[in-house]
C-alpha positions as CSV (number, residue, x, y, z in Angstrom):
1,X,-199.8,71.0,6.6
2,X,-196.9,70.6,4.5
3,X,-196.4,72.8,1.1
4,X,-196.7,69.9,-0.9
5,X,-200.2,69.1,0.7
6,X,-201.2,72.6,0.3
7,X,-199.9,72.7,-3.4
8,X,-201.7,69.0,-3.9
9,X,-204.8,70.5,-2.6
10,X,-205.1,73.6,-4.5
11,X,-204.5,71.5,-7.9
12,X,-207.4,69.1,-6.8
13,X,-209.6,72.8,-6.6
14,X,-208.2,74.9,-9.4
15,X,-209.7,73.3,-12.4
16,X,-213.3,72.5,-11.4
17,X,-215.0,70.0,-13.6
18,X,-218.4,72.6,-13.9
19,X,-219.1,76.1,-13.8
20,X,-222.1,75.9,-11.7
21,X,-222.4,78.6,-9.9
22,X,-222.7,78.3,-5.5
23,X,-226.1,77.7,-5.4
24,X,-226.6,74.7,-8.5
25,X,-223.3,73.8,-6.3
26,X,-225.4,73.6,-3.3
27,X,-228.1,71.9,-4.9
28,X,-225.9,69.8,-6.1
29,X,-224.2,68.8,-3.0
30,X,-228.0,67.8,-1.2
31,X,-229.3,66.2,-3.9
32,X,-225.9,63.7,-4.4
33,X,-226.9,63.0,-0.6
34,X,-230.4,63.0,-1.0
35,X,-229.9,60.4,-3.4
36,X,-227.5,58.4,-1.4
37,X,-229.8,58.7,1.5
38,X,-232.7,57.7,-0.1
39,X,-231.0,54.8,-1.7
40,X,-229.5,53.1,1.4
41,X,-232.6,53.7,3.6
42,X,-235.7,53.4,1.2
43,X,-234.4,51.0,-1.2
44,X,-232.0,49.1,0.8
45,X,-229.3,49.2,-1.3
46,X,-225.4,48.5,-0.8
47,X,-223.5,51.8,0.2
48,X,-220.9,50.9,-2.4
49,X,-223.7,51.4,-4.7
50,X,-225.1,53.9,-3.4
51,X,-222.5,56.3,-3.2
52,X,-221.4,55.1,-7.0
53,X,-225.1,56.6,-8.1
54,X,-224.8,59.6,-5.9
55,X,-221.5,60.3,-7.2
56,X,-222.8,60.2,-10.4
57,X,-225.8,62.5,-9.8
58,X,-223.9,65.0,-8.2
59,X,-221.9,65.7,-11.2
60,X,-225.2,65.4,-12.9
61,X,-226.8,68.2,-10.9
62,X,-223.8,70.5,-10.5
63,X,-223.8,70.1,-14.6
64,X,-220.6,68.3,-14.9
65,X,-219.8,66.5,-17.9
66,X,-220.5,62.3,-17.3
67,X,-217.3,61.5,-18.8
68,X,-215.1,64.0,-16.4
69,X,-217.7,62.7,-13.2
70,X,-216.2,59.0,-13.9
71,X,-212.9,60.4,-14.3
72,X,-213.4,62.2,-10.7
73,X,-215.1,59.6,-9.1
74,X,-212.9,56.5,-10.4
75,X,-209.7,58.7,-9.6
76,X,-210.9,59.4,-6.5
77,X,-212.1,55.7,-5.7
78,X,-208.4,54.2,-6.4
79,X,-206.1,56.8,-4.7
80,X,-208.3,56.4,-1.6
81,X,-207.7,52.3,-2.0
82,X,-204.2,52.8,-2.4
83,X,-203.8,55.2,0.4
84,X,-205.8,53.0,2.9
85,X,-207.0,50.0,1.6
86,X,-204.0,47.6,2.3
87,X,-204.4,49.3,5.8
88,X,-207.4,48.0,6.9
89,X,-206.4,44.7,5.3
90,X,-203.2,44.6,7.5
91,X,-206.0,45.3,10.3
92,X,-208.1,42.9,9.4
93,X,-205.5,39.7,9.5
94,X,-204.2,41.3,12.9
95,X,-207.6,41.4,14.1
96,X,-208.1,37.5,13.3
97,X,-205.0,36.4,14.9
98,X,-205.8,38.2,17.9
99,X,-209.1,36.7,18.1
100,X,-208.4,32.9,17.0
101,X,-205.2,32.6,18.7
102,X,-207.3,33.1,21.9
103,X,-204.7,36.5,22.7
104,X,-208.1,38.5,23.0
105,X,-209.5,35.9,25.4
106,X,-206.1,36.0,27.2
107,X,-206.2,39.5,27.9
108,X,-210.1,39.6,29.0
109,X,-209.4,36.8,31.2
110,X,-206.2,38.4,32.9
111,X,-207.8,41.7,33.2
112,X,-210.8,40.5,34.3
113,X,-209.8,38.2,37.2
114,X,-207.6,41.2,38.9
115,X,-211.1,43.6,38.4
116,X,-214.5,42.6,40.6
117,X,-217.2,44.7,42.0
118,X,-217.3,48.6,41.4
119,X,-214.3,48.2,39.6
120,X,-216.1,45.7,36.7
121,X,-217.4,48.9,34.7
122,X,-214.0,50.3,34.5
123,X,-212.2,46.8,33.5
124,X,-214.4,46.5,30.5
125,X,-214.1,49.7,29.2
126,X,-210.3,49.2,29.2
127,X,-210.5,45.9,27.7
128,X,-213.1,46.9,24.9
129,X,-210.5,50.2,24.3
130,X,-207.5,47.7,24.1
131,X,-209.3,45.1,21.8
132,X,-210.5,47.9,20.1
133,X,-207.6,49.4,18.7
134,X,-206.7,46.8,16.0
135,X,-210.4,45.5,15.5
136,X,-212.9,46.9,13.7
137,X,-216.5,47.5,15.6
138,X,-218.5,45.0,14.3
139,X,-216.1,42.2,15.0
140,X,-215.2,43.8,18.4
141,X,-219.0,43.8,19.2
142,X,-218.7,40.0,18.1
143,X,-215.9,39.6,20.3
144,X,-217.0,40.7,23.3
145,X,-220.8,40.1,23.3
146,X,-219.6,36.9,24.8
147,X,-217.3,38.3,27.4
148,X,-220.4,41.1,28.3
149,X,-222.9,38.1,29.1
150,X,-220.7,35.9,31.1
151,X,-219.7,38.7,33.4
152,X,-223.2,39.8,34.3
153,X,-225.0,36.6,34.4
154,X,-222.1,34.9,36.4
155,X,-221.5,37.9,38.4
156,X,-225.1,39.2,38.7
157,X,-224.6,42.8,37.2
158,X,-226.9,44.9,36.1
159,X,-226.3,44.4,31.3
160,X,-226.3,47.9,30.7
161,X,-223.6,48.2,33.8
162,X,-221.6,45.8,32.2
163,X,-222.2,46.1,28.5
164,X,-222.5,50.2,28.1
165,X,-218.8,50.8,28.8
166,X,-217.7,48.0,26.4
167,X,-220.0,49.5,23.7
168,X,-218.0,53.0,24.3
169,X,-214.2,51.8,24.2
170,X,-215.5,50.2,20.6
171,X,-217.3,53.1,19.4
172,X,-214.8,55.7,20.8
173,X,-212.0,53.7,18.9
174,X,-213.8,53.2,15.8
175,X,-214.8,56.9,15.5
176,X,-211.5,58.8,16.3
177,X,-208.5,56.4,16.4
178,X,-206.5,55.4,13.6
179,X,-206.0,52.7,11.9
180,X,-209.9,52.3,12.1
181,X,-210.6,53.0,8.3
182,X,-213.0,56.2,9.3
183,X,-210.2,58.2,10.6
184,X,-207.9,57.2,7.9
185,X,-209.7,58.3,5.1
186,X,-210.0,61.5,6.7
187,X,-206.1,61.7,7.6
188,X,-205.6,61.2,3.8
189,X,-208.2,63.3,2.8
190,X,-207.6,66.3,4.8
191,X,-203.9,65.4,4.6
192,X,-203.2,65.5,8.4
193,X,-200.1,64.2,10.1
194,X,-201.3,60.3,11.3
195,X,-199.4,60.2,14.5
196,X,-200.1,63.4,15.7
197,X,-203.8,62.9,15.2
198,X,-203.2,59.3,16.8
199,X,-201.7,60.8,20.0
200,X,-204.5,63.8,19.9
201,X,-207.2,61.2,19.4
202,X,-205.7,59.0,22.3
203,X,-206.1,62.6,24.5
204,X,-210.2,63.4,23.8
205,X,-210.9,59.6,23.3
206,X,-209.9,58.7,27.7
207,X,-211.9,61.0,29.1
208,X,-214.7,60.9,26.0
209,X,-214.7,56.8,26.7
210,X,-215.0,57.7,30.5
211,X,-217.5,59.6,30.8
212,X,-220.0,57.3,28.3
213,X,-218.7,54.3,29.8
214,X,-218.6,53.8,33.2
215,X,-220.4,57.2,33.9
216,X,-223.2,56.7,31.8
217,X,-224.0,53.0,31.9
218,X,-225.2,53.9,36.0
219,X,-227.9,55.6,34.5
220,X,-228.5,53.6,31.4
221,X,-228.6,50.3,33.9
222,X,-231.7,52.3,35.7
223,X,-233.7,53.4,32.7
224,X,-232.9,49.7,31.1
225,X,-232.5,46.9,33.8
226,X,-232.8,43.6,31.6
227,X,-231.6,40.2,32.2
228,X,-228.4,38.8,30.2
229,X,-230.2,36.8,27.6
230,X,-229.3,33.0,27.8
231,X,-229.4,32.6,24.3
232,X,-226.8,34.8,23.1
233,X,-224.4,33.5,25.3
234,X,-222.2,31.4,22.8
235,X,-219.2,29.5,22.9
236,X,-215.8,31.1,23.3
237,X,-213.6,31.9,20.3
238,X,-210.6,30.0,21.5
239,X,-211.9,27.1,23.4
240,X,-210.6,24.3,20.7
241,X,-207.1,25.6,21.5
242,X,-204.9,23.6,23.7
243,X,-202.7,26.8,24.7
244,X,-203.2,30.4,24.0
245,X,-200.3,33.2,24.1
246,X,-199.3,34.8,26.9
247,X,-200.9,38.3,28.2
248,X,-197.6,40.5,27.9
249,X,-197.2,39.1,24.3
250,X,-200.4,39.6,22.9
251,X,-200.8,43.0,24.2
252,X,-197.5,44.1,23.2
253,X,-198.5,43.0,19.9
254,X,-201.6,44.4,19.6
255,X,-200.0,48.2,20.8
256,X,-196.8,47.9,18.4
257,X,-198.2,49.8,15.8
258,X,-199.5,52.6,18.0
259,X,-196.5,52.7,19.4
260,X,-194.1,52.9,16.2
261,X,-196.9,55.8,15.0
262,X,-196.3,57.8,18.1
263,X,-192.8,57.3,18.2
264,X,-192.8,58.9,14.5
265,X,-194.8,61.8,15.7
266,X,-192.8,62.7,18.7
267,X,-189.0,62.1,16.5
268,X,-190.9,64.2,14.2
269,X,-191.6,67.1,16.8
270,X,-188.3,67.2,18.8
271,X,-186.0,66.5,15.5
272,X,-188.2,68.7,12.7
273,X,-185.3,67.9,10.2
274,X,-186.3,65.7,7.5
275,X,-182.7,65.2,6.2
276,X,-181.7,64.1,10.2
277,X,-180.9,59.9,9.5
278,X,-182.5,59.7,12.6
279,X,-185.9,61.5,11.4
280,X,-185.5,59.3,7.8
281,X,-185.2,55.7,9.8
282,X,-188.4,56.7,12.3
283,X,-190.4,58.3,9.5
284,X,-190.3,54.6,7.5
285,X,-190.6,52.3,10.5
286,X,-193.3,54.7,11.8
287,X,-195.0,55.1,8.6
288,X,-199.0,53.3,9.0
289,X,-197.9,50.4,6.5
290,X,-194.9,49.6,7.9
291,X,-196.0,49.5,11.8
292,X,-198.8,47.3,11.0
293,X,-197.2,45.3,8.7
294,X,-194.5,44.6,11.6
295,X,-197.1,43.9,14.1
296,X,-199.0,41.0,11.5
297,X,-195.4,39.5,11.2
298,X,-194.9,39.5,15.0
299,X,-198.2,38.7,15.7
300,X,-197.8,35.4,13.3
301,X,-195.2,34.1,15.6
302,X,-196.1,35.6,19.8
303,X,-200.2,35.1,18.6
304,X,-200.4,31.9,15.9
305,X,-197.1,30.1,16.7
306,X,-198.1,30.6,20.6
307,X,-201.4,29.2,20.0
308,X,-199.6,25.9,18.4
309,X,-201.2,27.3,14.7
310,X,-198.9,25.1,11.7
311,X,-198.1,27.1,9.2
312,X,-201.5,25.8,7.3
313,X,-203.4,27.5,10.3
314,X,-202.1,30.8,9.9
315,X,-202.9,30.8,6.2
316,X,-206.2,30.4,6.4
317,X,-206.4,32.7,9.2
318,X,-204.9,35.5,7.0
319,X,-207.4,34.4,4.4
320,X,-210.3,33.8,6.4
321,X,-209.8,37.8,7.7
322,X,-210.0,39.3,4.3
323,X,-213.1,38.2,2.6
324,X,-215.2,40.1,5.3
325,X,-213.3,43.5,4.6
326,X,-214.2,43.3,0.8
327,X,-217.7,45.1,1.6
328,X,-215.5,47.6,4.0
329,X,-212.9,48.5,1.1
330,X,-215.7,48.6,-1.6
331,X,-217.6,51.5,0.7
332,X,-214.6,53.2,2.0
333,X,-213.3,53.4,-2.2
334,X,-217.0,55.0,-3.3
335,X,-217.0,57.2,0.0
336,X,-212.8,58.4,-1.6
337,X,-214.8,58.4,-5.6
338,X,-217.6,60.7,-3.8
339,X,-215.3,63.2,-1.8
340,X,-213.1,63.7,-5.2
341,X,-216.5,64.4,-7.1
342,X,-217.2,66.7,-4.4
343,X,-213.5,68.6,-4.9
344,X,-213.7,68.1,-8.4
345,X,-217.0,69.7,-8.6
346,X,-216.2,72.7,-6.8
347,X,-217.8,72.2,-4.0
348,X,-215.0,72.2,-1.1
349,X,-214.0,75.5,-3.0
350,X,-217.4,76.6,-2.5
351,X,-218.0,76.0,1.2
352,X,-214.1,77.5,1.8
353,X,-215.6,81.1,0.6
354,X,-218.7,80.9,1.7
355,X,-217.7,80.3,5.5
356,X,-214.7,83.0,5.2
357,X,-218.1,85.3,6.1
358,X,-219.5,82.9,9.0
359,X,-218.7,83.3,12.7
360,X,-218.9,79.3,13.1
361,X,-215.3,77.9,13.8
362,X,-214.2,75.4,10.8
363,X,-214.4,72.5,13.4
364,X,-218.0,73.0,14.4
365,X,-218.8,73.7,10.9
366,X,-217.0,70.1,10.5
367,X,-218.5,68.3,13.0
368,X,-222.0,69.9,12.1
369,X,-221.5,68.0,8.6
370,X,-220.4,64.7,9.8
371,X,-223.7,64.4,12.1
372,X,-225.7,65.5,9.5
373,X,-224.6,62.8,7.3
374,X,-225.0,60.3,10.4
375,X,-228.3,61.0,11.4
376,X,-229.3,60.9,7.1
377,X,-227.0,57.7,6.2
378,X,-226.9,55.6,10.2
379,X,-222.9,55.1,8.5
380,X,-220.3,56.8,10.4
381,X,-217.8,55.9,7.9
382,X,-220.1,57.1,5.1
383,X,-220.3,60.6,7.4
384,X,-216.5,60.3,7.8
385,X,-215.6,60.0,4.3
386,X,-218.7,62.8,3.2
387,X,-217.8,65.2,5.9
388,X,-214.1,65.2,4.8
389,X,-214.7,65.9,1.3
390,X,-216.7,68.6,2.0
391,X,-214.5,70.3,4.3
392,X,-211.0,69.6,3.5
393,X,-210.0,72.8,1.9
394,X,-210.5,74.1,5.3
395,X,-207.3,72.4,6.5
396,X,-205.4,74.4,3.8
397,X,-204.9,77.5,6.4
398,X,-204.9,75.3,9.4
399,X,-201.3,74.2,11.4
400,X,-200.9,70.8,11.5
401,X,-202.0,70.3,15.1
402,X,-205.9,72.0,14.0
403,X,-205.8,69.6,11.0
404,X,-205.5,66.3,13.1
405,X,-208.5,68.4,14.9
406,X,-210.6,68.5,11.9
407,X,-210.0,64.9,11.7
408,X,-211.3,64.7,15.2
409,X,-213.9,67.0,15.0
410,X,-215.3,64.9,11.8
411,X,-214.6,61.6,13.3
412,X,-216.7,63.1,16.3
413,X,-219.5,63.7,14.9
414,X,-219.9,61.0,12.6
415,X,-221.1,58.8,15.9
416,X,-223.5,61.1,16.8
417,X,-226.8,59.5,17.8
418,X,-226.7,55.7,15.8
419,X,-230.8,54.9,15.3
420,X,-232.8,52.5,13.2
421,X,-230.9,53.0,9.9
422,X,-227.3,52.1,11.3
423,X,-226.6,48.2,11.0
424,X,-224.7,49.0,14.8
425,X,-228.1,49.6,16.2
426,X,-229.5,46.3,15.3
427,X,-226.3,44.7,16.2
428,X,-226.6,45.8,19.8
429,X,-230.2,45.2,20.0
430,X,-230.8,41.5,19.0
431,X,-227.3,40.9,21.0
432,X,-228.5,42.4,24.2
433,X,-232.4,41.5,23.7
434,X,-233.7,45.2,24.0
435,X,-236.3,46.5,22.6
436,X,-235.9,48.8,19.9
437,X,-237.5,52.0,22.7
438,X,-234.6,50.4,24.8
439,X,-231.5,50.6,22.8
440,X,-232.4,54.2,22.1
441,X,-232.2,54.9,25.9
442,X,-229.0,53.0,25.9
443,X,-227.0,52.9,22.8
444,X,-227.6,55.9,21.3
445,X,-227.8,57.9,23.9
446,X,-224.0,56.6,24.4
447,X,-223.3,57.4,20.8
448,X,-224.6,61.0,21.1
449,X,-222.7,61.5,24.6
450,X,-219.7,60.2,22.8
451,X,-220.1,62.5,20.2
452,X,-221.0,65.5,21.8
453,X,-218.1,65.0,24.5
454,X,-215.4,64.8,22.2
455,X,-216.5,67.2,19.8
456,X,-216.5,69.5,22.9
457,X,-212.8,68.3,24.1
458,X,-211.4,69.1,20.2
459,X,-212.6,72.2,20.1
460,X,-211.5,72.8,23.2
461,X,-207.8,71.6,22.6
462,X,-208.0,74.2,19.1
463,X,-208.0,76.9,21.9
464,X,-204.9,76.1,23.6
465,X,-202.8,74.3,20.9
């Protein structure tokens, strides 16, 4: 962490907005939950509002003034916005191109008619991983479902064969690679170095993705043997197209922002001199806004202009992408108002001194929060955002290898076992035509393998880095 982070971070802590004492803190802390909890599951309400009134009531019960909790919370709601919001917007319209320009198609298709037999599991894992990186979950599921039911009717596999290791390269993506919005909010809240956690989270998520893909799904297609259902099967995204672009451009496309982050992190390590004009030119072209900024703009010529979009086509396409995200930016700004209440209040103060006197490592104690939040919320961005707030004066002490490890650890545990109160669960359910008994033995058993693997692989890694 850099001394400006750490200076940031112990202004954001210095001035508390209460003098409650740890345990009215603590009470505090559960009942803001509590309420956002209650609210999303009982009452059914939006988690932008949700987390507004649980903001609001944790400053209430940790005896803040109301005046100084909207000052907190609002603050706290904008700089996370600003720090990520045009982000996942710059995700979104990538995301849109891929999949109406037929790119995503392309690459399914390509990958999939070099992959048969034993080797089927494997190909859609890597597809679902690829498509995964610049898509959000949700759409990815969208994307795919179609892909997932062709294969195993046409092919006669086993669904949960099939489908299980798709599922996983989404979730393992959403959960621990940037720029999904999850782990950016906790890069910017925890201030950690985005390449560097990029590259880490590449490390735990291939072997995490393996093992509750193709691994898993041999079991999951004994507990679980059902049918593809015919009715879900619906028409591809791109067959109005005349031409789609070609495989080498759209995944070049789709991997230029990862690749500019990475480059940044490794200039970063082997130069370490911010003045070098070498370091200066990588650490703009490398920075998140810039990389996928570049990839929209390339992506508008080797994914629309491919595709034979006019220039018409590729507006509406970048508008049609960001009127879904609204509901994403809304919850992801509350869950960045909620985490400053939380510093404001005292709180991440709080749990720093408390757990000087614990045994538990600050990653498990990380993790720990984030599937607590999970299990209470079903949102692993909710538990993403919460979890972070609550924990990022950890990072203050920590080199900037274990903070892109707390982000890992948190991202980790905020997949841990999805069930009936987590809008991914009835996603995959009514897609795949399970029962809800049956996408417990499939889905979120997946979820909690995926969760427990790479929160294992991260704490690992703290040992030897």
């Amino acid at each position: 962490m850099t001394r400006l982070s750490v200076e940031k971070l112990a202004a954001d802590t210095v001035e508390p907005i209460t003098s409650a004492g740890h345990a009215q803190l603590g009470i505090a802390v559960l009942a803001g939950i509590a309420v956002i909890v209650l609210l999303i599951t009982k009452f059914k309400l939006h988690a932008f509002l949700a987390l507004t009134i649980g903001s609001l009531a944790l400053g209430a019960f940790a005896g803040a003034p109301l005046d100084k909790t909207i000052v907190s919370f609002t603050a706290g709601l904008g700089s996370t916005v600003a720090g990520v919001g045009v982000l996942i917007a710059l995700g979104a319209i990538l995301g849109k191109l891929l999949a109406d320009s037929g790119g995503a198609d392309q690459i399914v298709d390509t990958i999939l008619a070099k992959a048969g037999g034993r080797a089927m599991p494997w190909a859609m894992v890597l597809i679902a991983s690829v498509i995964g990186l610049p898509l959000f979950f949700e759409v990815g599921i969208v994307l795919l479902i179609p892909v997932v039911l062709m294969v195993a009717k046409r092919g006669n596999y086993s669904l949960m064969r099939i489908g299980i290791p798709a599922l996983a390269g989404l979730s393992v993506m959403h959960g621990l690679i940037p720029p999904h919005p999850g782990p950016l909010v906790a890069i910017d809240a925890v201030k950690a170095n985005l390449g560097l956690t990029l590259a880490l989270g590449v490390l735990v998520a291939i072997p995490t993705v393996i093992i509750a893909g193709p691994v898993f799904s041999k079991y999951a297609a004994r507990w679980v043997d059902v049918p593809a259902p015919d009715r879900m099967i619906p028409t591809r995204a791109s067959e109005d197209l005349d031409k789609r672009p070609g495989f080498g451009a759209t995944l070049a496309t789709m991997l230029l922002p990862v690749v500019l982050m990475l480059a940044k992190a490794l200039v970063d390590i082997i130069v370490d001199d911010p003045t070098h004009q070498v370091q200066r030119v990588f650490d703009v072209i490398g920075a998140p806004l810039i990389a996928l900024l570049a990839a929209v703009i390339v992506g508008m010529f080797t994914l629309g202009r491919a595709a034979g979009f006019t220039k018409e086509r590729l507006s509406t396409t970048v508008e049609k992408s960001l009127a879904p995200i609204a509901g994403i930016l809304l919850i992801v700004g509350a869950g960045g108002g909620f985490k400053q209440t939380l510093i404001d209040s005292g709180v991440g103060q709080m749990i720093l001194e408390i757990s000087k006197d614990w045994s538990i490592p600050a990653l498990l104690l990380a993790w720990l929060i984030a599937v607590a939040i999970r299990l209470a919320t079903g949102s692993a961005t909710v538990a993403t955002i919460s979890a972070a707030g609550l924990v990022a004066p950890l990072a203050a002490d920590m080199s900037t290898a274990h903070t892109s490890l707390l982000v890992l650890a948190i991202g980790a545990g905020s997949l841990f076992f999805s069930h009936v109160n987590d809008a991914g669960f009835w996603l995959v359910k009514e897609y795949f035509g399970l029962s809800v008994g049956q996408t417990v033995k499939t889905w979120s058993i997946m979820e909690t393998i995926i969760s427990v693997v790479a929160g294992g692989l991260v704490l690992l890694l703290s040992l030897v880095i």
